[in-house]
mmCIF file of the N, C-alpha and C atoms, coordinates in Angstrom:
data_MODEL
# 
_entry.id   MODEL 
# 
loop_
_atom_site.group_PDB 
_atom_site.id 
_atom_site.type_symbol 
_atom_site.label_atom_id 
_atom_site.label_alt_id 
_atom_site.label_comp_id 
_atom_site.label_asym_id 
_atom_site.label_entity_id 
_atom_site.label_seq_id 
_atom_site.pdbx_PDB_ins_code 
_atom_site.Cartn_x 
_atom_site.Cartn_y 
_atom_site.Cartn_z 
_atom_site.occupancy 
_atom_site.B_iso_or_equiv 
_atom_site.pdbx_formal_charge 
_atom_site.auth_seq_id 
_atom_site.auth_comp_id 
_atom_site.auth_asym_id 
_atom_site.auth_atom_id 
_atom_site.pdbx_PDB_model_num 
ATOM 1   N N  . UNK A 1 1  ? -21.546 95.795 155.617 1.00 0.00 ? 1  UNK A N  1 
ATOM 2   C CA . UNK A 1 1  ? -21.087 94.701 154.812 1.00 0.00 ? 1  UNK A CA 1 
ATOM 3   C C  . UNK A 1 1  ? -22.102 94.379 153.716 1.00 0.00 ? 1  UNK A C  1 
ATOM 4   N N  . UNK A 1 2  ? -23.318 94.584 154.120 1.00 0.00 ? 2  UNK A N  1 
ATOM 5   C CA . UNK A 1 2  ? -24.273 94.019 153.193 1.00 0.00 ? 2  UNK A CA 1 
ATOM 6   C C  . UNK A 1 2  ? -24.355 94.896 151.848 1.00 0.00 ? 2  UNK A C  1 
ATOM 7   N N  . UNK A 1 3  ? -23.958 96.229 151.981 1.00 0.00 ? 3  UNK A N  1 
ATOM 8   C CA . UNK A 1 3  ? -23.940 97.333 150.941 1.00 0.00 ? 3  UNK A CA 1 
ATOM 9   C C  . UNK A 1 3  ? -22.851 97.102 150.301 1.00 0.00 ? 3  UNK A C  1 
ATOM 10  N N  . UNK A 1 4  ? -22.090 96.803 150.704 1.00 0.00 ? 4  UNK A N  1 
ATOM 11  C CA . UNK A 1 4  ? -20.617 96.122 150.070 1.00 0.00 ? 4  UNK A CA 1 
ATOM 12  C C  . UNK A 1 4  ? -20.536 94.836 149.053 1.00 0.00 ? 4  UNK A C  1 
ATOM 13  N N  . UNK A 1 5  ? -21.692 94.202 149.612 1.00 0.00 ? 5  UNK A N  1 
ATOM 14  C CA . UNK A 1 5  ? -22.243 92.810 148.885 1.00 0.00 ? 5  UNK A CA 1 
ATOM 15  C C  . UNK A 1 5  ? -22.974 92.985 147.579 1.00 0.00 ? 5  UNK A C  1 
ATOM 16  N N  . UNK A 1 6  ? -24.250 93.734 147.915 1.00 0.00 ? 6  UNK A N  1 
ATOM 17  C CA . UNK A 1 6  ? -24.767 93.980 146.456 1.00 0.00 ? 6  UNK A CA 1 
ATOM 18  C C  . UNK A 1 6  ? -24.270 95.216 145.786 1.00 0.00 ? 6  UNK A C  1 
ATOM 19  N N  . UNK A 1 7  ? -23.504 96.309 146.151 1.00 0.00 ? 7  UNK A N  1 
ATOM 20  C CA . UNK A 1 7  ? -22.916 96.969 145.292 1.00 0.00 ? 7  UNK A CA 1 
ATOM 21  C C  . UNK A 1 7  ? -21.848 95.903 144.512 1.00 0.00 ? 7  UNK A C  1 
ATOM 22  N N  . UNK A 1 8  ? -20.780 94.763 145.077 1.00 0.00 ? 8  UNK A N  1 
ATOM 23  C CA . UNK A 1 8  ? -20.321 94.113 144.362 1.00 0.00 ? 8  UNK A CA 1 
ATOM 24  C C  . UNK A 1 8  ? -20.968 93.441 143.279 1.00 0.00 ? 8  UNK A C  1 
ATOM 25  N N  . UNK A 1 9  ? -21.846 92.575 143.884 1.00 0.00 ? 9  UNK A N  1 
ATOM 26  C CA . UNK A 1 9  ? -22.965 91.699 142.680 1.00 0.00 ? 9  UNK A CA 1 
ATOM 27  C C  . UNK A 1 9  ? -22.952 92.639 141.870 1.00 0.00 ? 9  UNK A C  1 
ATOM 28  N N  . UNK A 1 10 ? -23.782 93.862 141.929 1.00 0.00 ? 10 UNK A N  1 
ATOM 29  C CA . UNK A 1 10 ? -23.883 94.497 140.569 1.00 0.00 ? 10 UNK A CA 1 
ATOM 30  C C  . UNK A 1 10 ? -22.975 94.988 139.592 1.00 0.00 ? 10 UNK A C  1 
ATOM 31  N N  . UNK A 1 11 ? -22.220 95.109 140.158 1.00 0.00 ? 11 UNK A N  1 
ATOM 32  C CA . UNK A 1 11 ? -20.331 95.749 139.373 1.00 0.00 ? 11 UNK A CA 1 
ATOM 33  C C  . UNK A 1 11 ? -20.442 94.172 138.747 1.00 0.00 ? 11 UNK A C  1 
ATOM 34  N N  . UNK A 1 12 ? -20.677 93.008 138.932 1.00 0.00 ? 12 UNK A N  1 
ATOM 35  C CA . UNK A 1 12 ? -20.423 91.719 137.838 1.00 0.00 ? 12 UNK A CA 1 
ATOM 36  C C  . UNK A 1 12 ? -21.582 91.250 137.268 1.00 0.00 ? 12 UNK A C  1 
ATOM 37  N N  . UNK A 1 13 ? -22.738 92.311 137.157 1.00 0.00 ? 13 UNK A N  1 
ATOM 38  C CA . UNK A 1 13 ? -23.776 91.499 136.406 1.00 0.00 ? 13 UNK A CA 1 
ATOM 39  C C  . UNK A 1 13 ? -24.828 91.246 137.360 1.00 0.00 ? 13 UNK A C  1 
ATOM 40  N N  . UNK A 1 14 ? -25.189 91.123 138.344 1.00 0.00 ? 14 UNK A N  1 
ATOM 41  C CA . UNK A 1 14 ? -25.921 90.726 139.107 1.00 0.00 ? 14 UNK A CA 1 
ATOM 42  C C  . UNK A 1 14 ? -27.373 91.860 139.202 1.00 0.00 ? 14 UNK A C  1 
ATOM 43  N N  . UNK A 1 15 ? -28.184 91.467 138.582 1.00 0.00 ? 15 UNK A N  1 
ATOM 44  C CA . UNK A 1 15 ? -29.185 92.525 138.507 1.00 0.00 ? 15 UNK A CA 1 
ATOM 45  C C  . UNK A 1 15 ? -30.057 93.347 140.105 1.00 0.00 ? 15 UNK A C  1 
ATOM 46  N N  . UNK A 1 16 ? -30.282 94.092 140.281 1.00 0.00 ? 16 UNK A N  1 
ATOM 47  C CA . UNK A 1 16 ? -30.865 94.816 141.718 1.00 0.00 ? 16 UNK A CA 1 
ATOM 48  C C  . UNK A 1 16 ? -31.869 94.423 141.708 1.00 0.00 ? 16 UNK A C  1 
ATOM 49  N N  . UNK A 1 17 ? -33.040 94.108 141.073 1.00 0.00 ? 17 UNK A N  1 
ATOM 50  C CA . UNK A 1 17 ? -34.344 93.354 140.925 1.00 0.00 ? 17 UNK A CA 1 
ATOM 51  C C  . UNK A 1 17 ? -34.632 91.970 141.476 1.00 0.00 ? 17 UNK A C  1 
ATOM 52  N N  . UNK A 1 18 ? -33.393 91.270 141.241 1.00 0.00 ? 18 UNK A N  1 
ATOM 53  C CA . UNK A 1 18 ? -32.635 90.125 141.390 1.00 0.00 ? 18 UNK A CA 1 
ATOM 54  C C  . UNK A 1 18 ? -32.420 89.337 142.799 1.00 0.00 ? 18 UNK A C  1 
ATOM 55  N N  . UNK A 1 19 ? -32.071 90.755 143.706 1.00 0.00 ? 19 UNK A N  1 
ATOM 56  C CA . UNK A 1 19 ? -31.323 90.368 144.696 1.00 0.00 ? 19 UNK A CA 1 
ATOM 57  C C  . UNK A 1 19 ? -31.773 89.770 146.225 1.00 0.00 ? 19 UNK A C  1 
ATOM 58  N N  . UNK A 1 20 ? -33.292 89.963 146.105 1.00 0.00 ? 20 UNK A N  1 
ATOM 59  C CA . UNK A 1 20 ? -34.271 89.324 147.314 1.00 0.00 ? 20 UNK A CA 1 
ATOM 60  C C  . UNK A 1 20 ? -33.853 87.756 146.878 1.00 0.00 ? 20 UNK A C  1 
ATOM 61  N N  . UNK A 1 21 ? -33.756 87.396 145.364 1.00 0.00 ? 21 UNK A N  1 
ATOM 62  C CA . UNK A 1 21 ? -33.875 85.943 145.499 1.00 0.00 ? 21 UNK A CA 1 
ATOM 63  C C  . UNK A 1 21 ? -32.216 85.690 145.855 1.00 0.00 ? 21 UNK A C  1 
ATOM 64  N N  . UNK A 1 22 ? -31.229 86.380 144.985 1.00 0.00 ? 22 UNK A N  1 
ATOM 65  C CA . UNK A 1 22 ? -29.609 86.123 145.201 1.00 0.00 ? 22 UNK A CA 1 
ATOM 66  C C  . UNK A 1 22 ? -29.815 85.723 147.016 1.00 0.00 ? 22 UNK A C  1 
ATOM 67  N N  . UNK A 1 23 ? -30.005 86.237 147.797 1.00 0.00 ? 23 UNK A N  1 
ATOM 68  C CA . UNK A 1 23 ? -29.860 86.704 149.128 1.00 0.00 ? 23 UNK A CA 1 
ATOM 69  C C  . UNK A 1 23 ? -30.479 85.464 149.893 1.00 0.00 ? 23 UNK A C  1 
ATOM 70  N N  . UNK A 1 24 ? -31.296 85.409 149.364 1.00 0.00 ? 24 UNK A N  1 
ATOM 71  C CA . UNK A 1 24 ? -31.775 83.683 149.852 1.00 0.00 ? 24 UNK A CA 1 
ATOM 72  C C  . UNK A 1 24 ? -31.270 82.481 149.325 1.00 0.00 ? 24 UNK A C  1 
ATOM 73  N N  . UNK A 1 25 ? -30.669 82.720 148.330 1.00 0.00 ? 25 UNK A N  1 
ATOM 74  C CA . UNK A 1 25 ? -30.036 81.598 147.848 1.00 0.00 ? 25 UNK A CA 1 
ATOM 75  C C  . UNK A 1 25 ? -28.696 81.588 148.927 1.00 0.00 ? 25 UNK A C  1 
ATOM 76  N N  . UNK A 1 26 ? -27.506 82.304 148.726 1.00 0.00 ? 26 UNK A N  1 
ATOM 77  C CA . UNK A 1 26 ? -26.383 82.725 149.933 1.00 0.00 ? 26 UNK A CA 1 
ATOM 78  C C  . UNK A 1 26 ? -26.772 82.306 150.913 1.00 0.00 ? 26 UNK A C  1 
ATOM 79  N N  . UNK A 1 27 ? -27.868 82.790 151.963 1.00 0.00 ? 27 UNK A N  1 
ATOM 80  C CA . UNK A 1 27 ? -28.386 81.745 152.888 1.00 0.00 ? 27 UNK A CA 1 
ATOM 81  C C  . UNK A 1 27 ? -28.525 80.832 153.051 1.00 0.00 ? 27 UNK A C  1 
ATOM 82  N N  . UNK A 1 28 ? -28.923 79.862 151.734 1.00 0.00 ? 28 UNK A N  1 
ATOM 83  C CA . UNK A 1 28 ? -29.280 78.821 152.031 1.00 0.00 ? 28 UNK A CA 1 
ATOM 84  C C  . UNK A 1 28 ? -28.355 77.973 151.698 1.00 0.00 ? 28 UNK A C  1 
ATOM 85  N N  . UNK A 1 29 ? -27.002 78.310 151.489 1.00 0.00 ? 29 UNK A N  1 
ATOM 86  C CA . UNK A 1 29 ? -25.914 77.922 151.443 1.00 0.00 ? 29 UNK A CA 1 
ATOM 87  C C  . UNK A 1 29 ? -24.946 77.555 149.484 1.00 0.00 ? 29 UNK A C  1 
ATOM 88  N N  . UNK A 1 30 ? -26.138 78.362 148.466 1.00 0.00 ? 30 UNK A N  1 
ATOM 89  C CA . UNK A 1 30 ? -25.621 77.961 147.330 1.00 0.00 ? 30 UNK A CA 1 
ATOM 90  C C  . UNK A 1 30 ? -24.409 79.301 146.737 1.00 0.00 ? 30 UNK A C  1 
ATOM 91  N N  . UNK A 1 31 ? -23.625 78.775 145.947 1.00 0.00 ? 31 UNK A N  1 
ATOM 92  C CA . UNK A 1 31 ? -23.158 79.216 145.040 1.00 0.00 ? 31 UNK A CA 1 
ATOM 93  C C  . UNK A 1 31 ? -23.779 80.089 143.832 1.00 0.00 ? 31 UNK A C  1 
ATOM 94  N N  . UNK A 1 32 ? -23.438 81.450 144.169 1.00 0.00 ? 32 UNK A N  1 
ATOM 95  C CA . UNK A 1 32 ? -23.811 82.331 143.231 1.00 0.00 ? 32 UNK A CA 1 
ATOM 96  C C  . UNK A 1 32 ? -22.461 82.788 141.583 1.00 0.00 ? 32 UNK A C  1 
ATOM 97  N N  . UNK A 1 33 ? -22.601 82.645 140.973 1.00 0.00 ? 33 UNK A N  1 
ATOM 98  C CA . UNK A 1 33 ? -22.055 83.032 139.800 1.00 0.00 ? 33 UNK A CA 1 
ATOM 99  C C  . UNK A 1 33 ? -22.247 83.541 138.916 1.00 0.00 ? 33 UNK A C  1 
ATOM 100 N N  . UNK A 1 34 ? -21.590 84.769 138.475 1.00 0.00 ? 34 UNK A N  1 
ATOM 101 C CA . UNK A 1 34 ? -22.074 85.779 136.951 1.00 0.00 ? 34 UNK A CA 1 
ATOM 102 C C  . UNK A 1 34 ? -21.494 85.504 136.182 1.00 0.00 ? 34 UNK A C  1 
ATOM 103 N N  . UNK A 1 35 ? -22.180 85.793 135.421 1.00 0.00 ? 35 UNK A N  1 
ATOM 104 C CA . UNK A 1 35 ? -21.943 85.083 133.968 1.00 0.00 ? 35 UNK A CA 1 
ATOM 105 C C  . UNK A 1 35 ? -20.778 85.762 133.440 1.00 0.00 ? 35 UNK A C  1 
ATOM 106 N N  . UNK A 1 36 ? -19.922 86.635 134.038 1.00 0.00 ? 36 UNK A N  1 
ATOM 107 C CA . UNK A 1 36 ? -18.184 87.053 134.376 1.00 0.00 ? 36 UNK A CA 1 
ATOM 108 C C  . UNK A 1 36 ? -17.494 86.281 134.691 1.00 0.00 ? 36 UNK A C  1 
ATOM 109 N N  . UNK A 1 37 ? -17.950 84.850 135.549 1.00 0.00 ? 37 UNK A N  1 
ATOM 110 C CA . UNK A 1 37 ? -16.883 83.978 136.031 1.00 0.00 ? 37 UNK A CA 1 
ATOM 111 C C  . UNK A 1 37 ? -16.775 84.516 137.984 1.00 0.00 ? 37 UNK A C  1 
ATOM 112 N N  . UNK A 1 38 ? -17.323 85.440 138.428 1.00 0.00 ? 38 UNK A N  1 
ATOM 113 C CA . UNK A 1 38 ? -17.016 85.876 140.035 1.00 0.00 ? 38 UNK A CA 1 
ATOM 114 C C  . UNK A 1 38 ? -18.649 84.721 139.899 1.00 0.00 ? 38 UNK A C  1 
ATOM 115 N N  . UNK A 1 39 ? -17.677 84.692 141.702 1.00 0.00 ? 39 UNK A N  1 
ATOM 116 C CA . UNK A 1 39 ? -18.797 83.916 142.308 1.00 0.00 ? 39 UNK A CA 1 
ATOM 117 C C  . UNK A 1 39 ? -18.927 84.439 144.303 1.00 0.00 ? 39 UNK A C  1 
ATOM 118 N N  . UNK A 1 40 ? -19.896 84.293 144.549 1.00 0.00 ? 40 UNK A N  1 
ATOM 119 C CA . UNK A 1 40 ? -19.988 84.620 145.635 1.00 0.00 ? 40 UNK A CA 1 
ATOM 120 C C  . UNK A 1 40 ? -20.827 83.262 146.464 1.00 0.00 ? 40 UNK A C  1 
ATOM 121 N N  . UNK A 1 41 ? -20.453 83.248 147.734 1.00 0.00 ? 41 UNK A N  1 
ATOM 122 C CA . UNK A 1 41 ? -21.244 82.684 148.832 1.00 0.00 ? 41 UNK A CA 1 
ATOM 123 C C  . UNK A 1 41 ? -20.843 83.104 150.033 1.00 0.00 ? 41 UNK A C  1 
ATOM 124 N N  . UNK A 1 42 ? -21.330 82.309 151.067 1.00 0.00 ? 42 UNK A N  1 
ATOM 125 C CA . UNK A 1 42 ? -21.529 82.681 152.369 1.00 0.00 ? 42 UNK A CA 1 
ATOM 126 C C  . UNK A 1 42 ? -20.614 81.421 153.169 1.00 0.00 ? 42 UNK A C  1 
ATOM 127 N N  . UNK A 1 43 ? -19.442 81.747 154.400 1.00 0.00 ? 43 UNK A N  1 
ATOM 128 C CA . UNK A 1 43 ? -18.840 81.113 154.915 1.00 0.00 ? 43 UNK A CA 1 
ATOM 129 C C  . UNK A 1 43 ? -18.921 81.059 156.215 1.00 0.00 ? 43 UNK A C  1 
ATOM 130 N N  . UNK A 1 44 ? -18.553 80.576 156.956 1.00 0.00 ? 44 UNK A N  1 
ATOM 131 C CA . UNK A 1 44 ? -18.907 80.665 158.348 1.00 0.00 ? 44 UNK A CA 1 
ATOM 132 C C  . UNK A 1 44 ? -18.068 81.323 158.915 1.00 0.00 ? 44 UNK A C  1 
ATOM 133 N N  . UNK A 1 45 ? -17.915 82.703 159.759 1.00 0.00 ? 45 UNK A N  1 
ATOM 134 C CA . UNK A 1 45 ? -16.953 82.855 160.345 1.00 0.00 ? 45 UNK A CA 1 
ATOM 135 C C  . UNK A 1 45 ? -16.786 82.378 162.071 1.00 0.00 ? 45 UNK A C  1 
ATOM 136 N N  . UNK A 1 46 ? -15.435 82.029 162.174 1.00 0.00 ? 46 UNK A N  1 
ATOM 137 C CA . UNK A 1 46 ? -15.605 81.423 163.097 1.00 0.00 ? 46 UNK A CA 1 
ATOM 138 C C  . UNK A 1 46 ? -14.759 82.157 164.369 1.00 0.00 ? 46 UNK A C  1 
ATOM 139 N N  . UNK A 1 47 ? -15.000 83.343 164.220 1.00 0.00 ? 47 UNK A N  1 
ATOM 140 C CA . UNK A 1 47 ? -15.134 83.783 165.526 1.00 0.00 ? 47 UNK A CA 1 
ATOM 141 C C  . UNK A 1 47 ? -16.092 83.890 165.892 1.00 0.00 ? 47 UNK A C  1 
ATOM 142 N N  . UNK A 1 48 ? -17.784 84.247 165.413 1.00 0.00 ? 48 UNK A N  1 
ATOM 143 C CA . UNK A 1 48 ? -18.734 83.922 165.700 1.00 0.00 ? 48 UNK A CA 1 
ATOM 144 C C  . UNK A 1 48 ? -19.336 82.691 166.217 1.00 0.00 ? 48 UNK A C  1 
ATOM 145 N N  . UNK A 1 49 ? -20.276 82.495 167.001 1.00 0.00 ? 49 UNK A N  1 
ATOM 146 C CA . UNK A 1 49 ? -20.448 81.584 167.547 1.00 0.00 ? 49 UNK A CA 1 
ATOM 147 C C  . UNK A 1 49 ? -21.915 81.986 168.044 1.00 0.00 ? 49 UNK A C  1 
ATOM 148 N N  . UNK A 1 50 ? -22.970 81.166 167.538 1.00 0.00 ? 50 UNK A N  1 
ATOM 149 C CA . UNK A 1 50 ? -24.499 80.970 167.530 1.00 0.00 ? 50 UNK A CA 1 
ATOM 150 C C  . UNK A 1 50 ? -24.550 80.378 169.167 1.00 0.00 ? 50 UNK A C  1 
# 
């Protein structure tokens, strides 16, 4: 999934240099957006269970 993630980011702009900070941001629960208009974050799925 995660290769799926930043191969996406980068198909909209999202630079590879970039992506240690993108990746902590998603974690920490913000809203990512390229300057394309896509946006990405992180949701809870809830079949999982901590």
């Amino acid at each position: 999934m995660a290769e799926r993630l930043v191969g996406d980011m980068q198909r909209v702009g999202f630079r590879m240099a970039d992506m240690p900070g993108h990746i902590e941001g998603l974690t920490a629960g913000y809203v990512l957006a390229s300057e394309e208009g896509y946006e990405f974050r992180v949701i809870a799925n809830p079949e999982c269970r901590a």
